[in-house]
C-alpha positions in Angstrom: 27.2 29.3 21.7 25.4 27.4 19.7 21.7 27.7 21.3 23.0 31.5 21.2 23.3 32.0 17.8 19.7 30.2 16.9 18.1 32.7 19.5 20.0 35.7 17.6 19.1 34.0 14.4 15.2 34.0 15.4 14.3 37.3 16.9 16.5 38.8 13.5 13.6 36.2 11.5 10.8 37.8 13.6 12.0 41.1 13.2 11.7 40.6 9.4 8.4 39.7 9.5 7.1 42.0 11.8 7.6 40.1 14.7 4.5 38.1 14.3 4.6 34.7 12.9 1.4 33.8 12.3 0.3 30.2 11.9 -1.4 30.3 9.4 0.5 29.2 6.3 -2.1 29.0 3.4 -1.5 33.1 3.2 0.7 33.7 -0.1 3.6 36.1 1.0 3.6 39.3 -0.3 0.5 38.3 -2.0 -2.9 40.2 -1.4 -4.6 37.2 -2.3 -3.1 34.8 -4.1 -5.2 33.1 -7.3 -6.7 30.1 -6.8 -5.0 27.5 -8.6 -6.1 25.6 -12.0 -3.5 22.6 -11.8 -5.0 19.0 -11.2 -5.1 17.5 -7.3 -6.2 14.6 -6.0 -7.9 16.2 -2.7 -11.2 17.0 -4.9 -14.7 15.3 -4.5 -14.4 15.3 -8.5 -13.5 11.5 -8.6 -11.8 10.2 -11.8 -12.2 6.7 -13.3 -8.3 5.3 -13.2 -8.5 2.6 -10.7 -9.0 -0.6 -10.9 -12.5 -1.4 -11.9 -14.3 1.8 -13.7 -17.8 0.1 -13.6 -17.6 -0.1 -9.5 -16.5 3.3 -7.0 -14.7 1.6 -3.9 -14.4 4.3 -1.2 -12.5 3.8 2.3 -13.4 5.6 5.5 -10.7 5.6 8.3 -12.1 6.6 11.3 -10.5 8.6 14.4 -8.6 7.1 17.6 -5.7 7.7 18.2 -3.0 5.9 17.3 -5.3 3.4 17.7 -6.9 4.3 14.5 -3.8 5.1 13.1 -2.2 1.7 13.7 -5.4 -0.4 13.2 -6.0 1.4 9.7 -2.7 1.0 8.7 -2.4 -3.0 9.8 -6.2 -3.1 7.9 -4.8 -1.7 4.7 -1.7 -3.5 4.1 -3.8 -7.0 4.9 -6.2 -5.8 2.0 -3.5 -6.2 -0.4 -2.9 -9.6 -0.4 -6.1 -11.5 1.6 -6.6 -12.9 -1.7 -4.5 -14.2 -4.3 -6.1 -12.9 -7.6 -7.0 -8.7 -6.8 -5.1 -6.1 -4.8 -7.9 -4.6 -3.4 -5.8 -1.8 -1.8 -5.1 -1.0 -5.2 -8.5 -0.9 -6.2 -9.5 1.8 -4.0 -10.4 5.3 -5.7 -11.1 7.5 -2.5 -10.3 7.6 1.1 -12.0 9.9 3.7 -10.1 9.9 7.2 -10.1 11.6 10.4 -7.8 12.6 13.1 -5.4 8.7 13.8 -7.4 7.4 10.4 -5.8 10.6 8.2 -1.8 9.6 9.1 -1.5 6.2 7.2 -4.3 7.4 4.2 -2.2 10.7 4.0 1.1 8.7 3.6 -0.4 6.3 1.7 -1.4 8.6 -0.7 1.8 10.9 -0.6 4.0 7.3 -0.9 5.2 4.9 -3.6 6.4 1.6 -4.5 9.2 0.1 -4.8 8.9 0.1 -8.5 7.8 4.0 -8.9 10.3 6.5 -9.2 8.5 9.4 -10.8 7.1 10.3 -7.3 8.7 13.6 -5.2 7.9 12.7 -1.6 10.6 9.3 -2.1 9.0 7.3 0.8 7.5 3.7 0.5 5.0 1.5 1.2 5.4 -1.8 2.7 4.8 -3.8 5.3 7.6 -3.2 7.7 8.2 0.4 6.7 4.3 1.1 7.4 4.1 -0.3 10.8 7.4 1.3 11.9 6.0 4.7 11.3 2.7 4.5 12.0 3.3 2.9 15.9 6.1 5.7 16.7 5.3 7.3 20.4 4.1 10.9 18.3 3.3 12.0 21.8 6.5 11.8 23.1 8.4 12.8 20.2 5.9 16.0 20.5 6.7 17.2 23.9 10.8 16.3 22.9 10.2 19.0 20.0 8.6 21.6 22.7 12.5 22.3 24.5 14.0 22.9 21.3 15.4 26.6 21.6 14.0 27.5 17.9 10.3 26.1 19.3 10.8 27.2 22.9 10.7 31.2 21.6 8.3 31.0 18.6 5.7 29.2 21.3 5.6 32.3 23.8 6.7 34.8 21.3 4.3 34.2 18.1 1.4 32.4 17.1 3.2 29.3 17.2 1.0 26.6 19.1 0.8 22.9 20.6 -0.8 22.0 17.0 2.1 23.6 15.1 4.6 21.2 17.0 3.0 18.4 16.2 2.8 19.3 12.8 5.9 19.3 12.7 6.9 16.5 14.4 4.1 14.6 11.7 6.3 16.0 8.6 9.5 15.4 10.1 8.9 11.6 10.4 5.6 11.3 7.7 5.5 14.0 5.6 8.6 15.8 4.1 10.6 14.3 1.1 13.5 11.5 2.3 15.9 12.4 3.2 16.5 16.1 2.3 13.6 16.7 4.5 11.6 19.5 2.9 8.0 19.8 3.4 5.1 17.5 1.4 2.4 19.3 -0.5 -0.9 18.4 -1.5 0.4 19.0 -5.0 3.2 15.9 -4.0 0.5 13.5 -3.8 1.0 10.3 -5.9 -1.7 11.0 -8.9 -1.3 6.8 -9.0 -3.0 6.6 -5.3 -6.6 7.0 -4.3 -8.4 10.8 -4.5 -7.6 11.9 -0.6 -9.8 13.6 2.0 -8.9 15.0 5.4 -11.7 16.0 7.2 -11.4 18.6 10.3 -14.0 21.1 12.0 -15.2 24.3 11.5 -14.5 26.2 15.3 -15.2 29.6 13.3 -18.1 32.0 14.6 -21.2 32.4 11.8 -20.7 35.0 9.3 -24.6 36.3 8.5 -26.4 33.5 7.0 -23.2 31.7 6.7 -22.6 28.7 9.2 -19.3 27.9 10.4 -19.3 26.4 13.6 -19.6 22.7 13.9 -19.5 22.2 10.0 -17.6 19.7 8.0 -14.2 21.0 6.4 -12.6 19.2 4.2 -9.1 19.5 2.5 -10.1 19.9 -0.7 -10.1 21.6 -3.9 -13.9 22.5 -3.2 -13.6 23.6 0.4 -10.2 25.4 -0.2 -11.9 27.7 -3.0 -15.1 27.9 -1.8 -14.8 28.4 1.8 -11.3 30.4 1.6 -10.1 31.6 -2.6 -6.9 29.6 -1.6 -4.9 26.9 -3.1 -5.0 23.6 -2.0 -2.6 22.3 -3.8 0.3 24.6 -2.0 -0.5 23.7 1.4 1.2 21.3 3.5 0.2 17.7 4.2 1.2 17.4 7.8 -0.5 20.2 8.7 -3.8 19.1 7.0 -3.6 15.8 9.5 -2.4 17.7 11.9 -6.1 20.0 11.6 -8.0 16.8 11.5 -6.4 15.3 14.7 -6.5 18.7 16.9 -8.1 17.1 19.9 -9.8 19.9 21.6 -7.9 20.3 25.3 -4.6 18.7 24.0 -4.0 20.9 20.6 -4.9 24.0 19.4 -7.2 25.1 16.6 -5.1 24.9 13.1 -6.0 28.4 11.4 -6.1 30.0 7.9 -6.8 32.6 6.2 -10.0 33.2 4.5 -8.9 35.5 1.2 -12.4 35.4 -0.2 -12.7 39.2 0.1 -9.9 41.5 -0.8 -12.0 45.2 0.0 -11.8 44.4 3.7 -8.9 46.0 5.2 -9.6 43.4 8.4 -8.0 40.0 7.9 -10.6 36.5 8.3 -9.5 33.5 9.8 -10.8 29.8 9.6 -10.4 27.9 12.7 -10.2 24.4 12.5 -10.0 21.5 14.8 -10.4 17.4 15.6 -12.5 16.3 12.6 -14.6 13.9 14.8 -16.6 16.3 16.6 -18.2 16.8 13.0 -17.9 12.9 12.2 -15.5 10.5 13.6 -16.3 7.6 10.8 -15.2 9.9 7.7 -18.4 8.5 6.3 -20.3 12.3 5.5 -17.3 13.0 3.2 -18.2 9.6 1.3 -22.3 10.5 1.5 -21.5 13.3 -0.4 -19.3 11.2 -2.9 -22.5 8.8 -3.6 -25.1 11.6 -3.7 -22.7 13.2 -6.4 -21.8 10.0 -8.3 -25.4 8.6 -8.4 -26.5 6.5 -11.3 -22.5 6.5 -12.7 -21.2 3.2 -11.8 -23.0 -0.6 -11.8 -21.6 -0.5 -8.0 -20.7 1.2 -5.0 -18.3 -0.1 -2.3 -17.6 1.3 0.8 -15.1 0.0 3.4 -15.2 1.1 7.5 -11.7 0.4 9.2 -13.5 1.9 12.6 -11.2 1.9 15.5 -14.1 2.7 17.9 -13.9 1.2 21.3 -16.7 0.7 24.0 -17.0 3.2 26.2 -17.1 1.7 30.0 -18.7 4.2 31.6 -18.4 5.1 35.4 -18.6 2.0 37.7 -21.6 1.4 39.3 -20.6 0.4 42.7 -18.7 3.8 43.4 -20.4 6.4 45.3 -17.6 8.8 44.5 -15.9 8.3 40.6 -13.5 11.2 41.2 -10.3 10.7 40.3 -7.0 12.4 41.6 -7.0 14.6 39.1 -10.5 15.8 39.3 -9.6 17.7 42.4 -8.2 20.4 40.1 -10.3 19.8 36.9 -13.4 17.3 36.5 -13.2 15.6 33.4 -16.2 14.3 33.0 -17.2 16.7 30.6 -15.3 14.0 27.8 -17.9 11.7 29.2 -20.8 14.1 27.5 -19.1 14.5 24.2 -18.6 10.8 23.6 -21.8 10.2 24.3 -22.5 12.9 21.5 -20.4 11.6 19.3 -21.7 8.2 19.6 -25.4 9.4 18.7 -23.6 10.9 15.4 -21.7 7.8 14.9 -24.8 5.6 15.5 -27.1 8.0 13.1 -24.1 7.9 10.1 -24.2 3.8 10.4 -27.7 3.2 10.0 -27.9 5.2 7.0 -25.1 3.2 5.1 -26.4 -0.2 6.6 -30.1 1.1 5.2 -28.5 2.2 1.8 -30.8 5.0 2.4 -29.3 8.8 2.8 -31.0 12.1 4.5 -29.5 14.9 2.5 -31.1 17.5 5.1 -34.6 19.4 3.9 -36.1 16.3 4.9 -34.9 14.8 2.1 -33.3 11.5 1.3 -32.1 9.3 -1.5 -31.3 5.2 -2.3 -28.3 3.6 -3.3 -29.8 0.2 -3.7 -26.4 -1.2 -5.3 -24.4 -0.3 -2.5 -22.0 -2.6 -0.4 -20.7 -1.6 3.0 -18.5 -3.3 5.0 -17.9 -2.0 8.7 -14.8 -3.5 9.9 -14.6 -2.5 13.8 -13.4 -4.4 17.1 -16.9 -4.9 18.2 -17.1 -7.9 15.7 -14.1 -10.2 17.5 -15.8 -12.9 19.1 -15.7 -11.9 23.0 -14.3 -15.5 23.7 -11.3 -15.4 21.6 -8.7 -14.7 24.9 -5.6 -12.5 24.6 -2.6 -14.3 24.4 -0.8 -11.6 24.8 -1.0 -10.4 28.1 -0.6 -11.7 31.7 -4.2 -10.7 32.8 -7.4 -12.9 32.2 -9.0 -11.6 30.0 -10.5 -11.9 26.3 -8.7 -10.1 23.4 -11.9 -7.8 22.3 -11.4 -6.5 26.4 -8.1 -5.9 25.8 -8.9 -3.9 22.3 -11.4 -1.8 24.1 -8.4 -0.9 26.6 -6.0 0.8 23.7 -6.3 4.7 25.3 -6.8 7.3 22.9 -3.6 9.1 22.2 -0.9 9.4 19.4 1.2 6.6 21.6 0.5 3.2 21.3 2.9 0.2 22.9 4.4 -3.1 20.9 1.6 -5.3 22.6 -1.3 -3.5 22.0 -0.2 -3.2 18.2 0.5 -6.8 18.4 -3.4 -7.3 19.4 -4.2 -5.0 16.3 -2.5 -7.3 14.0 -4.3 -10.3 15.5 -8.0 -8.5 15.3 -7.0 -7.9 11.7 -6.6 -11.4 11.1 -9.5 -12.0 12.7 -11.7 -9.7 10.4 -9.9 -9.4 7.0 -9.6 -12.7 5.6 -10.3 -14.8 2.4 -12.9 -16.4 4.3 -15.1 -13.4 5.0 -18.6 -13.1 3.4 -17.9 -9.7 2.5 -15.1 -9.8 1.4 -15.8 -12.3 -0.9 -18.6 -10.1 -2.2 -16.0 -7.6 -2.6 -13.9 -9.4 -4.8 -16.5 -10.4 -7.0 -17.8 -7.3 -7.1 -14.2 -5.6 -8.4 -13.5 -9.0 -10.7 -16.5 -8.2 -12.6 -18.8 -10.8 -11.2 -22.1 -11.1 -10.1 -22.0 -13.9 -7.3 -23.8 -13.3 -3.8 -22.5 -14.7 -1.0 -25.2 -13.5 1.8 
């Protein structure tokens, strides 16, 4: 009876609303286009000094992975806070960029509190225990749970309900709504005392004219929102923004909205979005653009990598037939070719932050001689450290390079996280200690 009466109360909904539910929620209801908003947000490029040190800009790129990425970012970030007994440098940080696994802790980071904050609408809080619960949760099997709900089971054939909308909500229903009334988290909720925030997604929209779409950057913010769409980024949801930048092409759908930008055409324009690391799986363009606009402000720039890249193995060399059973039906080596095109952008983004030297496109390109980067990524454990952890022989960076790339991740593998973590952030790295200085307002070198 029960399942009855949400069926009834579902196709009466659809009915209402012309029996198309349409996924994409940034259109204002009963709104031909609704005005683009004027309030302050904190998902701008237009970085205010109120953190920590206001002669330095410390940016943080979270990469993409998986929950990988999501666990390894979030283990990264709550070490940062107290590797050192006189600075928070968590707390110190006036941006973070993410992408896809990176964008769930920096998203709930940003939307959290402390313990001591109460002036904050989302009520959820960051420590240690609370972080690590959330960000290791099996998403993927809490996302195929939500697909046999009733309510999901007849919006999914029925309307424009996808894969990508599930898991959006599954994201706000553990990450992303207020505790414990559960309603949904806007970018307007975001804790003004936490860094400036940037999802980044892609642009899977054809060209208009002149006006390229596909492949582009898109970020989730004030700029992008009103340029790229006259909507209002403040009044859109949170999950859904990390659930855009983590849309995996195969597994998820595009995330879509609607472009208002001109009102005289009767024919309605979409913006289709998806995994933000086809564009750039580092976060780091988002941050390029942050240091080309900044230029000359501050004494000093800091940027911090938590990169949750792994090695890719490639097919063994020895087998004259790398088919799997699966690839009877469907050959997957096609992910083979987009890694390796993702690794020539990833490669291409690093040596311009390692150079300190930027190509803005047009051939041209600018210095930021006062820049410090700092790429923490599994690739610097020491290949002879072993892994306790597991049964097999083997060394723990192996084991790291083994986490699969999905939004599940089991207790031993974030285990190994937490130990690689200790491994890179600590009061003993060169750095590190550079980055201290830098944020305590000295001038000390260490390499």
């Amino acid at each position: 009876m029960r399942i009855l009466k949400q069926l009834i109360l579902v196709v009466w909904v659809s009915f209402l609303s012309g029996c198309c539910w349409n996924a994409c929620t940034n259109k204002a209801m009963h709104q031909p286009m609704p005005r683009v908003s004027e309030e302050a947000t904190h998902a701008t490029f237009d970085i205010k000094d109120k953190r920590g040190n206001p002669d330095v800009l410390l940016a943080m790129a979270l990469s993409g992975g998986g929950s990988r990425a999501t666990y390894f970012s979030a283990s990264a970030m709550l070490k940062l806070q107290d590797v050192f007994n006189d600075i928070d440098i968590l707390k110190e940080i006036d941006v973070v960029s993410s992408v896809s696994g990176g964008s769930l802790p920096a998203a709930y980071y940003c939307i959290s509190k402390d313990l001591k904050e109460d002036k904050v609408r989302s009520n959820r809080y960051w420590n240690e225990g609370i972080v690590k619960k959330l960000m290791s949760i099996n998403y993927q099997g809490k996302w195929i749970g939500n697909w046999f709900w009733p309510y999901n089971i007849f919006r999914y054939w029925f309307t424009a309900y996808d894969r990508s909308d599930i898991m959006a909500q599954t994201f706000e229903d553990n990450l992303f709504d207020v505790s414990p009334i559960g309603s949904e988290l806007k970018f307007r909720d975001l804790n003004p005392e936490r860094p400036y925030l940037i999802i980044n997604a892609t642009d899977g929209t054809e060209n208009i004219g002149k006006e390229k779409h596909f492949g582009e950057l898109f970020t989730f913010t004030k700029e992008d929102f009103s340029n790229k769409l006259n909507s209002d980024i403040n009044s859109y949801s949170v999950a859904r923004a990390v659930m855009a930048s983590a849309a995996f092409p195969g597994a998820f759908n595009y995330m879509t909205l609607m472009d208002y930008r001109n009102p005289k055409v009767k024919d309605e324009r979409y913006l289709h979005l998806f995994d933000g690391g086809n564009s750039d799986n580092l976060g780091l363009k988002s941050i390029k653009r942050i240091l080309f606009d900044t230029r000359d402000r501050y004494k000093h720039y800091i940027v911090i990598l938590i990169d949750a890249y792994k090695e890719e193995r490639g097919i063994d060399r020895n087998n004259c037939d790398p088919r799997s059973l699966f690839s009877y039906v469907v050959d997957l080596n096609f992910m083979d070719t987009f890694d390796s095109l993702l690794d020539a952008n990833r490669e291409n983004l690093l040596d311009q932050f390692k150079s300190r030297t930027f190509n803005m496109g047009d051939n041209k390109t600018y210095t930021i001689g006062n820049l410090t980067f700092w790429h923490v990524t599994f690739q610097d454990i020491d290949p002879g450290i072993k892994d306790d952890i597991g049964t097999e022989e083997k060394s723990l960076k192996e084991a790291l390079n083994r986490i699969p790339t999905s939004f599940s991740i089991d207790a031993k593998d974030t285990k190994r996280i937490d130990r690689a973590v200790d491994l890179l952030i600590n009061e003993d790295n060169v750095i590190l200690k550079e980055i201290r200085d830098r944020l305590l307002g000295k001038q000390g070198r260490y390499r």
